[in-house]
N, C-alpha and C positions, 0 to 999 in steps of 0.2 A: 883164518884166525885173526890176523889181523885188519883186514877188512873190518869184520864183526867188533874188533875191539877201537875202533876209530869210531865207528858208527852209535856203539854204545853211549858213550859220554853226548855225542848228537844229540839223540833222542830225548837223554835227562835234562839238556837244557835247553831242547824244545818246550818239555813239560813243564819246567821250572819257567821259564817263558809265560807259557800259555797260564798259569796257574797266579802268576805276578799281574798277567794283563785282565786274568777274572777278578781279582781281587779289586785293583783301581777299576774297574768298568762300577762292580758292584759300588763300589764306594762314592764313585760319580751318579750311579744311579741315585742312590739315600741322599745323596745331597741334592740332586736335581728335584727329588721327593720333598724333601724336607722344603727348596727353596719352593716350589709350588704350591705345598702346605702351608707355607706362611703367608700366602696373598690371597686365600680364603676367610673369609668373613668374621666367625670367631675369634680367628688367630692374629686379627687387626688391633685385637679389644690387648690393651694393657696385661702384662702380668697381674698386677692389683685388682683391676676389674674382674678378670679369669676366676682370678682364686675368690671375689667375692661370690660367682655366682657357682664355685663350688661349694662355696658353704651354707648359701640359700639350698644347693639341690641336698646338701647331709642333714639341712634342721636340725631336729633335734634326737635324729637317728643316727646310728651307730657310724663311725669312720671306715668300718669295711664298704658303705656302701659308696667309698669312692674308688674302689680299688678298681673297679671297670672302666673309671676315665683315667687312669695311668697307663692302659695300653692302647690309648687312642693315635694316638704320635708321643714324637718325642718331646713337641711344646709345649703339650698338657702333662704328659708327664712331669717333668723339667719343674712346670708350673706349681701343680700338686703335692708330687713331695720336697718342694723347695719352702711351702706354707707349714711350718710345722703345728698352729694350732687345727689342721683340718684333722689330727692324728693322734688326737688327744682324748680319744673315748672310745676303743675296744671292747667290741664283745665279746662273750667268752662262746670260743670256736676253738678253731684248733689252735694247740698253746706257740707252733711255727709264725702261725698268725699272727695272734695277738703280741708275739714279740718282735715281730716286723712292726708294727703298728705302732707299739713303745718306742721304738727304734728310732722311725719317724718323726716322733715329738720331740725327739733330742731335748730331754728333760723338764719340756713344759709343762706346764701343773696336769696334771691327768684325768680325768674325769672316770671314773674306775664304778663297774656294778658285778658284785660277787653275787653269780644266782647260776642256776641248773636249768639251761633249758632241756628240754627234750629229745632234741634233733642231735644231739649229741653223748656219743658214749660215754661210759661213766669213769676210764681209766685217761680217756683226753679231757675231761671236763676235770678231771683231779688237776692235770697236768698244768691246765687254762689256769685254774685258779692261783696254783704254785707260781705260776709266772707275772701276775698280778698283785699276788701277796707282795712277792723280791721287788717290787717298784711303789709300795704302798708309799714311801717314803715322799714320792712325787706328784701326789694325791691331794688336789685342792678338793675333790669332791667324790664321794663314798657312798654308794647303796650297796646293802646288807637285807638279802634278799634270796636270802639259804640255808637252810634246816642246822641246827647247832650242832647232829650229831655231826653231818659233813665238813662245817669250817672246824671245829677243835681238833680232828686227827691233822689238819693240815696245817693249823698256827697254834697249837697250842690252847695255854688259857686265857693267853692275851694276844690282841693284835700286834704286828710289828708299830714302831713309830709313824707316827702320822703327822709331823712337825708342822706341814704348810696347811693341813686340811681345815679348810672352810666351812664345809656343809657334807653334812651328814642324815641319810635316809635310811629309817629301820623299817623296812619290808616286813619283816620275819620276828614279829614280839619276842621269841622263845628266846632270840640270843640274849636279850639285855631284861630280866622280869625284877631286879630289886639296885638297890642302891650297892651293895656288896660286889651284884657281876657286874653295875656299871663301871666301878672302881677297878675290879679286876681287865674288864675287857681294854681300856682305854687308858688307862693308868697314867693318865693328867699328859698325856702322848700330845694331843690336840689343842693345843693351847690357843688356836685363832679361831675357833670351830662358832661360827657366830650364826650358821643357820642350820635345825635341827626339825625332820620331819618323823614324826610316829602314824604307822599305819598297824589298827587292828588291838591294841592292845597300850596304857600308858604305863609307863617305867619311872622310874623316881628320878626325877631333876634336879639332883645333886648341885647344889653349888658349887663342891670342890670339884666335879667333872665339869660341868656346862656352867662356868662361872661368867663368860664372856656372851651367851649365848643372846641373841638380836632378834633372830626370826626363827617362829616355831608355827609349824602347821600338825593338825592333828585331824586324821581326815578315817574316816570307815571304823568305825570304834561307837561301840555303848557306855557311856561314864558316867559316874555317878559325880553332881555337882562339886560337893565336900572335897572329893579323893583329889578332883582339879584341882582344887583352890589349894591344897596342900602343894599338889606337884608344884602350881606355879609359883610357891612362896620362896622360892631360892633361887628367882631367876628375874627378879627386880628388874633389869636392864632391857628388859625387851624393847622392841621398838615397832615390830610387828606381829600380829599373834591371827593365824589361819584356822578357822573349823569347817572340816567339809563334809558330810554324810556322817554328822554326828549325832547318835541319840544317846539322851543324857537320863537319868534316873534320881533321884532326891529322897535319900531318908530322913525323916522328919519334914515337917512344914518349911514355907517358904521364906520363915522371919527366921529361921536360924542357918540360912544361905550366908556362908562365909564369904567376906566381899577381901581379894587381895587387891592391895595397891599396885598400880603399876604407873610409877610417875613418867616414863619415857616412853610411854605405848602413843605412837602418830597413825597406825594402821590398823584395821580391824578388819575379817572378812568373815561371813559366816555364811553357809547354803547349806542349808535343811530342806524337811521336807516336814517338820515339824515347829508349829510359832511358837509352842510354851519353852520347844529344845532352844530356840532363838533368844527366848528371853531369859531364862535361864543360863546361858551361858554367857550373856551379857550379864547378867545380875552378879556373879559370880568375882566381877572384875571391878575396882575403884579407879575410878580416872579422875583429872585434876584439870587439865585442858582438854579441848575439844579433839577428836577422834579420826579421822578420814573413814571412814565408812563403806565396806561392800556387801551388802546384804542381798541374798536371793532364798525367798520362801516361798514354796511353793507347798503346799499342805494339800496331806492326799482326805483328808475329811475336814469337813467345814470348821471353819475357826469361830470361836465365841467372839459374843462383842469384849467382853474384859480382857481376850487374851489381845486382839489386837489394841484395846486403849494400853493394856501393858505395855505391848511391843513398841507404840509410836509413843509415849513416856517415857523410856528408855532411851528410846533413837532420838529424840529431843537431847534428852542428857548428855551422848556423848556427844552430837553436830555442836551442841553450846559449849561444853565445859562444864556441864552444872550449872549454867545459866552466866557463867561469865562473859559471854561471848555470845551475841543474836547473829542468829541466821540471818546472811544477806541475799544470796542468792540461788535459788533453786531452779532447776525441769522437773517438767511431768513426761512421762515419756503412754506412750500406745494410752487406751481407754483404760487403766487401770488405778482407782480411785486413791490408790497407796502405793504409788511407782514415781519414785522421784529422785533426782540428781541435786544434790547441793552443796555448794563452796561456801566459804569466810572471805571474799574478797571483792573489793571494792579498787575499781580502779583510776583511773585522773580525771579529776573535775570529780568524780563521785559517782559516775556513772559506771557500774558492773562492767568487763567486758566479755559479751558475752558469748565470747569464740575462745576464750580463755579454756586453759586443762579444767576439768571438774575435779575435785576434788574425792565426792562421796556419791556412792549409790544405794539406795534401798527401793526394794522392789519385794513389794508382799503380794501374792496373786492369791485373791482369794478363790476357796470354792465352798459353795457358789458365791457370787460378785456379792461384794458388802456395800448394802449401801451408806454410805458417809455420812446421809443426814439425822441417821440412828444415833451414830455415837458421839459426830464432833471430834474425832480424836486427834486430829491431824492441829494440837493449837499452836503446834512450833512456826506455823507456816504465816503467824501475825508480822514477824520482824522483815519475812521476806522482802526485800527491795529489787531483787532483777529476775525474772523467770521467761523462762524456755518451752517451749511447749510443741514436741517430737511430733505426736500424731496422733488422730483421731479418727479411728475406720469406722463408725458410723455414730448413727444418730443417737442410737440410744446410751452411748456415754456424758451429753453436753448436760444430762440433769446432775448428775455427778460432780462434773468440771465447776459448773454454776457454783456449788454449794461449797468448792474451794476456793474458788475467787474469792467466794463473799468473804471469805474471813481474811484477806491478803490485802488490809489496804494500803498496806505503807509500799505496794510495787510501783516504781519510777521507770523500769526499764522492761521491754515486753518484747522477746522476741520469737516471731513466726515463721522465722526463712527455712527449716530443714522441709517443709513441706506445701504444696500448695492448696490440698486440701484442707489444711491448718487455717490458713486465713478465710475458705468458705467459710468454714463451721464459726469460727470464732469471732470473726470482726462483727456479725449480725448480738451478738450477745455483749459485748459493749455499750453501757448506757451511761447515763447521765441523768440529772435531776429535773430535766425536764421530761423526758421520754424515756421509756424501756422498749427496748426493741424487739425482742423474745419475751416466750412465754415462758419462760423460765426464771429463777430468782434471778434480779437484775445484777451484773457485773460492773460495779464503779469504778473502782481503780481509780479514787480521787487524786492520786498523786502521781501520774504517768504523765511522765514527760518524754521519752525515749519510745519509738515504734520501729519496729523494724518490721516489713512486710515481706521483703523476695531479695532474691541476689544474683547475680551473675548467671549462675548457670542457670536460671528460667530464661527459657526463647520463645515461649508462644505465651497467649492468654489463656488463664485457664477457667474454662467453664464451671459455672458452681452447678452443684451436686444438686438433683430435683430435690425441689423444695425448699432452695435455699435462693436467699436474695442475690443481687446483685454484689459481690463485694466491693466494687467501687462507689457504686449509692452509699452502701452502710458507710462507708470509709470517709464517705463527702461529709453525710449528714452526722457523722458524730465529728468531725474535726469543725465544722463549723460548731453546733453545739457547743463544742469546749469552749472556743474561742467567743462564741456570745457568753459565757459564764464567768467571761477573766480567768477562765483557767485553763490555756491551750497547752497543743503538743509543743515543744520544745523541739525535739530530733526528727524528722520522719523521713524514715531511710528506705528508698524501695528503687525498682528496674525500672529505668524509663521505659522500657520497650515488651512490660510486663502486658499492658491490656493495648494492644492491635486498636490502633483507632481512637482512643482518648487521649488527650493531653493531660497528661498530669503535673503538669507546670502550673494549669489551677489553683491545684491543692496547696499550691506556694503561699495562698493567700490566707490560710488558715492556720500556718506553722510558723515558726520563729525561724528556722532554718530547714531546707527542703532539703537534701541526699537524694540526688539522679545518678545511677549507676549503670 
């Protein structure tokens, strides 16, 4: 017995021993892990850096999809949920989830979307959304994207307070159809709510709800002109106004199209698939200054000639202001006779620059291709002074180009670098008043002083396309030209090491200032 009882107490703190020295082993091993881990390639890159390229890898998708790199190690962990904006936009899954996920954010503005997916039950999907609701409060950004009977049993007749909320997306027309449930839903809660999207259906734009309201996109919806013009009459302040996949309807004729003012609208974007919905929804709107412009039309039956003289009448209007303001600088982008890019700016000494941000795009494709010398429509493109010219995939777009040059003669600055087949096609159709060089209506450009030809990233010469001249010949014989005219190039900006074998330090002798790059 006593033997046994000497030996007992032994054995426990052999265990206790052996169980002390697994524990530091274990603990030396995580750390020998851990220190190893850190001298792997990844984990060399900065916290900051880390967490930027988790937020490249979440986009513009849900923050559950970082939860697989918090159990990579402990660094990326550490890392991850140390970011709390990576943790700011929860889907609705299970409501453990989504409250781990809030949790994360430690009260950063939230980016929050009340909807019903499928993959999920309908007593966890309650749940999801109850946990969503209870943090509405931390909610810079809101889509509403769930059937009314489902959000009223769970918030009632109004939504909780929305204090910080910024921007707001209505998915689902049912919840908000008149000025009464807007009142009720919202109940002046949003008081910073300065961007507002409607999908499918429009609701009344109450002043006293969206009195501050900035940016409004209106995207997959059939509307009637009029009923617009109403909604947008209480919301003066915009400064951006979005139409995407809109087709619009008109009772009555087009002369009793109510025009609302919008004296602080700087943005404009519109993409149809209809040009009368394009100019109609333009007409619809008074402007006072010039517009920024994003236009894409692409029309699934052929456009008449009036509706595109409409459409580029209009698109004049806003680039100028109503003519207060000449268009200085435009692109033409691919063969597309009504596909152009144009700024208001002009930069030092007076020359455009022509790597500067663009300002406005419009882009009409027609079908089938319009020809331009029908209608003439394009006369906004007189005042132009700097233009850009993308690309040109084959021939039979230069009789097109031709007939808009010819009306451009106040262009000073001409630039050709985004492409080298650009300077094939184009430099041969350059003429002058002695010679035309093409069979085509000849291109003056009486007033170009600025060429820019190639840049940097061109390394070899590039071959013109069969059938087309030499482009250093063309290049020679019209820079002399000018220069017998008394009226040379001023700038001429191109790659020494563009054409293998020619010196173009010649060309020096025809230019005011040569640019060897």
């Amino acid at each position: 017995m006593d033997t046994d009882s000497d030996e007992e107490p032994l054995d426990n703190q052999v265990a206790i021993w052996k169980r002390k020295k697994e524990k530091e082993f274990l603990r030396l091993q995580a750390g020998t892990l851990v220190e190893r881990n850190s001298q792997c390639g990844p984990n060399r890159l900065t916290k900051e850096t880390l967490a930027e390229i988790f937020q490249l890898v979440q986009g513009d998708d849900y923050s559950d999809v970082l939860i697989p790199f918090t159990h990579v190690c402990h660094h990326w962990r550490a890392v991850a949920i140390g970011k709390r904006r990576l943790w700011t936009k929860p889907s609705t899954s299970h409501p453990e989830l989504v409250e781990l996920i809030i949790e994360r954010s430690r009260g950063r503005g939230l980016h929050l979307t009340l909807d019903q997916p499928d993959s999920i039950q309908p007593w966890l999907l309650n749940a999801a959304i109850k946990v969503k609701l209870a943090h509405l409060d931390q909610a810079v950004s809101l889509k509403l994207d769930i059937p009314l009977r489902r959000l009223l049993p769970l918030c009632g007749l109004s939504l909780p307070p929305v204090p910080i909320l910024e921007s707001l997306e209505l998915a689902e027309p049912k919840i908000v159809k008149g000025l009464a449930d807007a009142d009720t839903l919202f109940r002046k809660h949003a008081p910073y709510l300065y961007h507002l999207t409607i999908r499918k259906d429009l609701i009344c734009l109450s002043a006293s709800v969206f009195a501050r309201l900035q940016s409004l996109e209106i995207s997959t919806m059939r509307i009637d002109i009029n009923r617009l013009a109403t909604a947008l009459a209480d919301v003066g302040l915009l400064e951006r106004l979005i139409f995407c996949d809109v087709e619009t309807t008109l009772e009555g004729s087009e002369d009793e199209i109510t025009a609302v003012p919008l004296d602080f609208l700087e943005e404009l974007a519109v993409q149809t698939n209809d040009l009368m919905a394009c100019v109609n929804l333009m007409s619809c709107l008074r402007i006072r200054r010039p517009v920024r412009l994003d236009i894409e039309v692409a029309p699934t039956k052929p456009a008449q000639l009036y509706q595109v003289e409409a459409a580029m009448t209009i698109v004049e209007r806003y680039l100028t202001g109503d003519g207060t303001v000449p268009l200085l600088s435009v692109e033409l982008e691919s063969d597309c006779p009504l596909s152009f890019i144009a700024w208001n700016y002009i930069g030092e000494g007076g020359y455009p620059p022509l790597n500067t941000f663009l300002g406005s795009r419009v882009r009409i494709n027609m079908h089938p291709p319009y020809d331009i010398t029908q209608g003439r429509a394009l006369l906004l493109l007189r005042t132009v002074r700097a233009l850009r010219i993308h690309k040109i995939p084959h021939l039979s777009a230069l009789g097109d180009l031709c007939c808009l040059l010819d009306s451009m003669t106040e262009v000073e600055a001409l630039d050709l670098t985004d492409d080298p087949t650009v300077v094939a096609y184009v430099l041969p159709l350059l003429s002058t008043t002695r010679r035309y060089q093409n069979a085509y209506r000849p291109v003056m450009l009486p007033r170009l002083m600025c060429l820019m030809l190639s840049k940097p990233s061109w390394g070899r010469r590039w071959d013109p396309p069969p059938g087309m001249s030499d482009p250093f010949d063309c290049l020679r014989d019209y820079l002399q030209e000018r220069l017998d005219d008394a009226e040379p190039i001023h700038q001429l900006h191109i790659r020494a090491r563009w054409l293998q074998g020619v010196d173009l330090t010649v060309l020096g002798k025809y230019v005011v200032k040569l640019h060897l790059t």
